[in-house]
C-alpha positions, 0 to 999 in steps of 0.5 A: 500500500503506498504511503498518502501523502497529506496536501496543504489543502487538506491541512486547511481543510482540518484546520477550517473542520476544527476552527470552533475547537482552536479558537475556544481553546486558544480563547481560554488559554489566553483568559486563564493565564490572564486571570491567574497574573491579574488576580493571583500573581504577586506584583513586583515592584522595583526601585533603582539608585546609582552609586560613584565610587572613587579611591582616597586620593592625595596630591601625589596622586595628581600624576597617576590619576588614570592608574587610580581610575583603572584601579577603582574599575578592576574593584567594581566586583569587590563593591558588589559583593561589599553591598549584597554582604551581612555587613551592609544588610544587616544595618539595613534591617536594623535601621528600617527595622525589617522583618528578614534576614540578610540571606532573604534580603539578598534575593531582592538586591541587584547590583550591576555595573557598566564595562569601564564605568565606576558606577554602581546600578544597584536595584532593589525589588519588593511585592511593596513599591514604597518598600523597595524605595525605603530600601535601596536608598538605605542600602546607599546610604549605609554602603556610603558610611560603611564602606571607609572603613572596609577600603581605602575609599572616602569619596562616594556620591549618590548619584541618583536617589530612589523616588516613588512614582505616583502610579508605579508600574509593577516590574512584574508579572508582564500581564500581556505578555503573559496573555500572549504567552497562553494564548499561543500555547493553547494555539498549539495545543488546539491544532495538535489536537485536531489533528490527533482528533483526525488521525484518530477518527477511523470512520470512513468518509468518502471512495478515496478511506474506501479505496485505501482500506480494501486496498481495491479500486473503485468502480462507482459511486451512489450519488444522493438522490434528492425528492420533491418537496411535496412528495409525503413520505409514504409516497417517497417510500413506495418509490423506493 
């Protein structure tokens, strides 16, 4: 028996049998996701401030000013690692008086750096926009008092401080993208199983499921006989 080979066609002819069956699948897809990150997904907020960081510096220094630069870029990852450290978080907590640990308060922070650049990026993210600002701005603050005493560096300056918007936007969830993100899965999901449907179906439909069951050619087919309307029934059968 030779192996049928499935048209374009035929595949648009599935997809148009199946149309109600896709589109509720992907409409519901795309309502559960949505529901779920509008009504039960956490918002998280996010609050950033920018921190420069220099080296102590003395008039001998006025003529190896560009091997300090380079020395305060190859200490950016030791400032990282300085701020998410216990000895910064946990005057953070006491201060602010927060109910965590700095193991859990770590999770919220992140610092970043651009290549060549002696600023630090440090974000802050929390379920409470005005916390994630009260936050960050501390972590500053103390990182700036803390810091003399840890290295050799007395110059640092707060760039830019936190600030809470009057509507801030949640970092995340993405709620459209979310939408977006069911929606094509239950796409996919209700086009495989349309064709799964179809493959599964066995019944036969038409000379050529006829001719590939009994592996036989067809000689004829019975069109369908159409009656007048006004022939009753009886009459339709005594014909017959």
């Amino acid at each position: 028996m030779e192996q049928r080979t499935v048209t374009l066609q035929e595949i648009l002819a599935l997809l148009k049998k199946r149309f109600i069956l896709i589109v509720s699948l992907t409409v519901l897809a795309g309502l559960v996701v949505g529901m779920f990150s509008y009504f039960w997904l956490t918002p998280v907020y996010q609050a950033q401030t920018q921190i420069l960081v220099n080296q102590k510096s003395t008039p001998q220094d006025a003529f190896r000013w560009r091997e300090m630069i380079e020395t305060d870029i190859q200490l950016i990852n030791t400032y990282n690692v300085i701020i998410k450290s216990p000895v910064i978080l946990e005057r953070v907590i006491e201060e602010l008086d927060l109910k965590t640990t700095p193991e859990k308060l770590t999770s919220q922070i992140i610092v970043t750096s651009q290549n060549q650049s002696r600023v630090l990026n440090v974000r802050v993210q929390d379920a409470n926009p005005s916390q994630a600002v009260i936050i960050v701005n501390t972590i500053a603050n103390v990182f700036k008092k803390e810091i003399p005493k840890l290295l050799h560096v007395d110059n640092i300056n707060i760039l830019s401080v936190a600030e809470l918007s009057a509507n801030p936007n949640p970092l995340k969830p993405n709620k459209t993208l979310n939408v977006a993100i069911g929606a094509t899965i239950g796409l996919m999901v209700a086009i495989f199983l349309a064709f799964l449907l179809e493959y599964l179906d066995n019944r036969v439909k038409d000379e050529d499921d006829v001719e590939e069951l009994l592996e036989i050619p067809v000689m004829g087919t019975v069109g369908v006989i159409v009656l007048p309307r006004g022939i009753s029934k009886k009459k339709r059968k005594r014909k017959l």
